[in-house]
N, C-alpha and C positions, 0 to 999 in steps of 0.2 A: 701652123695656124697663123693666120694675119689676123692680128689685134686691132681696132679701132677704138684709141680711147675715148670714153667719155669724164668729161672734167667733173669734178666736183665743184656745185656751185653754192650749195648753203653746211652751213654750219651754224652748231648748239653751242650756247654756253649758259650753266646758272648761273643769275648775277643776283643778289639779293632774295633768294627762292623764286625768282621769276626765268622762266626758261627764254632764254633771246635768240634769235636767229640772226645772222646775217649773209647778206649776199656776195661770196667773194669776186662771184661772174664780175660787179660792177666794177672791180681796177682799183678802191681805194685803197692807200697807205695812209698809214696812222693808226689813230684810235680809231677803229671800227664803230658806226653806230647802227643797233641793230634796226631788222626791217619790219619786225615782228617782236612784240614782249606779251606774254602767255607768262600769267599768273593760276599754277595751282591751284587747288583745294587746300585751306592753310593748315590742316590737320596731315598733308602729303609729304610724304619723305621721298623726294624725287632722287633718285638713284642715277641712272641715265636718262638720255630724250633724243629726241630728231625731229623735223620738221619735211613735211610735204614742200617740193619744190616750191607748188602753187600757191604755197602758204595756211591754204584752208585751214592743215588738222595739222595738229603735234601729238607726236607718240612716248610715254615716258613707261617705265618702270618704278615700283616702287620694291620695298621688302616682300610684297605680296600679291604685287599684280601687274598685269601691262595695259593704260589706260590708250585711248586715242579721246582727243579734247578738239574742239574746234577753236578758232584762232583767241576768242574771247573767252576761254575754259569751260566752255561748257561739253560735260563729259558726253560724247559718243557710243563709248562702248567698253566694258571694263573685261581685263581674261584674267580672273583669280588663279591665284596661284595656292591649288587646297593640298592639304590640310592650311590652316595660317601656320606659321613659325612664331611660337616664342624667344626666338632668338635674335638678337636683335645683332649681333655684328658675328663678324667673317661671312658672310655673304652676300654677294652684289649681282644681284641681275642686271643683264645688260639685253638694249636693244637698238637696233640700226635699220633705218628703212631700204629697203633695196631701191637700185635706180629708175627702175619705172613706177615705183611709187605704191608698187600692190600686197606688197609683201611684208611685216613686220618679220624680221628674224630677233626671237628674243633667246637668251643664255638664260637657264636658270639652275640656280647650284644649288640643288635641292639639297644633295647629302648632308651640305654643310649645315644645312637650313633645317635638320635631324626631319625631313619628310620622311625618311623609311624609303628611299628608291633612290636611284642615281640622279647624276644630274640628268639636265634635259636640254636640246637642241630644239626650239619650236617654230614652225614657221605660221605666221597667223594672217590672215586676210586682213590687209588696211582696212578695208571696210566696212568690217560688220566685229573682226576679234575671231570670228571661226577659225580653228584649227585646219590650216592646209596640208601640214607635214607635220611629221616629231618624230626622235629617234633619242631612245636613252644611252650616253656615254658613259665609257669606262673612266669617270673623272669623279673626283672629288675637292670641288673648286672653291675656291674662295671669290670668284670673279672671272670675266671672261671678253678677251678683246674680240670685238669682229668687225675685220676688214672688204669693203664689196670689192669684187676686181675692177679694175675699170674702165674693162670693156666687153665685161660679159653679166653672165647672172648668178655666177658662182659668189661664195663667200668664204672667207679664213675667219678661223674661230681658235684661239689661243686662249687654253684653260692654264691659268694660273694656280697651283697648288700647293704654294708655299715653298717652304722647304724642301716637299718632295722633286717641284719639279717644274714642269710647265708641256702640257700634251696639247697638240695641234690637228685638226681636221680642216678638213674644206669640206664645202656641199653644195648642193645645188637641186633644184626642184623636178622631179624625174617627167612629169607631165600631168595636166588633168588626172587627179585620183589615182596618182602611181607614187604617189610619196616621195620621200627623200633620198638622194644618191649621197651617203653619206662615205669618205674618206679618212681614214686616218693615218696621218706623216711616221714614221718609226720611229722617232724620237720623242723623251720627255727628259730632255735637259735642253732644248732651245727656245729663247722666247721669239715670238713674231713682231717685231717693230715697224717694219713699211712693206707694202707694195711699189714696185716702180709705175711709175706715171703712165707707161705701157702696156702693163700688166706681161710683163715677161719675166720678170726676177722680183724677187721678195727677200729681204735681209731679215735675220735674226743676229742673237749675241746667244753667248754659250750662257745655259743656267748662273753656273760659278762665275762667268764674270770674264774667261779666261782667252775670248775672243770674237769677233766679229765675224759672221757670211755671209757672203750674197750667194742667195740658190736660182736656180730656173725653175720655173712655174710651168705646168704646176706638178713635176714629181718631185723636185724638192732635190735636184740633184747640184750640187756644192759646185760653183763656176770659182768665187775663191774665197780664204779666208784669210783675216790677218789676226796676229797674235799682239801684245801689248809689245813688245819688244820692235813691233815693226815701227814704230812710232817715237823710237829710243829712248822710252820706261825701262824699269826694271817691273817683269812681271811676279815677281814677291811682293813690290811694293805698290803698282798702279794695279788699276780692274779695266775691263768697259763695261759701259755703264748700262744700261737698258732703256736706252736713248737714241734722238737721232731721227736721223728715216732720208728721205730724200728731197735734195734742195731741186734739183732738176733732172731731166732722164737722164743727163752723164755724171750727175757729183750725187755723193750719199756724204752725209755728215756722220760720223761716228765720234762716241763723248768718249772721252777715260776720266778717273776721279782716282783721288788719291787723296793722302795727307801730307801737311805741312810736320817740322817737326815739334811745333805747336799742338798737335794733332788737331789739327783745324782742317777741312774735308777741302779740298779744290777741285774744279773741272776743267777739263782743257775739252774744244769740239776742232774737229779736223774733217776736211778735206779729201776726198776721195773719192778717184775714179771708177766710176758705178762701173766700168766693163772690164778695165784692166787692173783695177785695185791697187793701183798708185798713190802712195799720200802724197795729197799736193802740197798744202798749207795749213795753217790755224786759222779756225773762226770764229769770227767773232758774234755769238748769239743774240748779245743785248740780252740777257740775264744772266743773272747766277742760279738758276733754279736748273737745272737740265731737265726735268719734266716739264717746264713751261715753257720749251722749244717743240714746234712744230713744224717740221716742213712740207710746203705746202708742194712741189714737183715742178715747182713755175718758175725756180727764179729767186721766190719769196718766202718768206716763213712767220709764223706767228710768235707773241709772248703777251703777258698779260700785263694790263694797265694796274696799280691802284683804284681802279674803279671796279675792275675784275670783268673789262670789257679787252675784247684782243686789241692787241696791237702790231699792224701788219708791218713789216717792212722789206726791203728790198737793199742792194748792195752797190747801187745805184744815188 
């Protein structure tokens, strides 16, 4: 299959309860400032969000529901999520707008959220909230990543289950009123950390911790993996981390963490050859947080300001 990517051009981030966009298309390094600021309803616990390219609408989830709001908040169209939950934590619905912009795909983890049914895979019309697809998974999540490919109309969904594990699907919308072509990967001990910029390989890290791989997309067949040792750790004593992703189509950055004999938590990120899994060198993040490293497939990669706005940089 020849892949044409399409790039990702806008990105969310809450900054102060206000959902911000910004446009990476335009090239800038530094502190990003957004192009868009979308203030909630102040009584909203916004969970995730996205933003229409065009900017019009933004789409967020809450504990109970999936809103679409237009650029000044005014709410469009709400998809409750019944019965309510009285519960208020282990569970995080997520949603991600597909790239043509019609499709809401929201996560939601009901089990955990005690509805009485599995979780749920939803796919919702941008524009009205109608239910276009749904399929209930064998998951019981606490939260859930989804990544679009990008360069088709498929989606990765990484159910995070705590302790138990972490169970992976893809899908994709079977056509007009024919529902969801829904997949599921054989494993639940790897988590989903990136797609490649190509959409031909996709990396995970092993549940435990106990190693890193790049698979090929989309049957999820293992091209290679490394262990901590390959990185001259001792793996008794180093993990990787559940971090990382890819700096550009031939380098993937992978974290390890460890302790000091302090027992003070460290991370080193390294280098490596996205086809032939070579470590090349250490890198340098610009944080100490490894969840505030993003990489973007370009080049560049994100972390966050004191403001709690990104900040982009380049190695350059």
């Amino acid at each position: 299959m020849d892949y044409i990517p399409r790039s990702q051009q806008m990105i969310t981030r809450l900054v102060d309860g206000r959902i911000c966009a910004y446009d990476l298309a335009a090239g800038d390094r530094g502190v990003l400032s957004p192009v868009l600021v979308c203030r909630p309803s102040a009584d909203e616990d916004v969970v995730d969000h996205a933003v229409a390219a065009g900017l019009a609408h933004v789409y967020y989830t809450t504990l109970d529901a999936a809103v679409c709001t237009t650029a000044d908040g005014a709410e469009v169209w709400r998809s409750v999520f019944e019965p309510r939950s009285d519960r208020r934590h282990g569970h995080r619905p997520g949603c991600v707008l597909s790239s043509d912009g019609l499709v809401v795909w929201v996560y939601r983890p009901d089990a955990m959220a005690g509805r009485d049914r599995p979780d749920q895979w939803v796919a919702l019309d941008a524009g009205t909230g109608a239910v276009v697809a749904q399929a209930d998974l064998r998951t019981v999540g606490h939260g859930g990543q989804q990544l679009l490919h990008p360069a088709g109309d498929e989606v990765l969904l990484d159910v995070g289950e705590g302790q138990d594990g972490s169970v992976m699907y893809r899908a994709s919308l079977a056509g007009a009123g024919a529902g969801m072509e829904l997949v599921g990967y054989p494993w639940n001990d790897r988590c989903l950390i990136a797609l490649s910029p190509d959409g031909r390989h996709f990396m995970t890290v092993d549940h435990y911790q106990a190693d890193v791989a790049v698979h090929a997309y989309p049957d999820g067949e293992v091209r290679f993996a490394l262990s901590v040792d390959v990185f001259g750790h001792d793996p008794d004593e180093v993990y990787v981390e559940w971090s990382g992703g890819y700096l550009s189509p031939d380098t993937v950055i992978v974290t390890l963490v460890g302790e000091t004999e302090d027992e003070e938590e460290w991370f080193r990120h390294y280098r490596v050859d996205a086809h032939l899994g070579q470590v090349r060198a250490e890198f340098d993040a610009r944080t100490d947080n490894p969840y505030d490293l993003r990489p973007l497939g370009d080049g560049s990669w994100l972390t966050t300001d004191a403001s709690g706005h990104p900040i982009r940089w380049t190695d350059s």
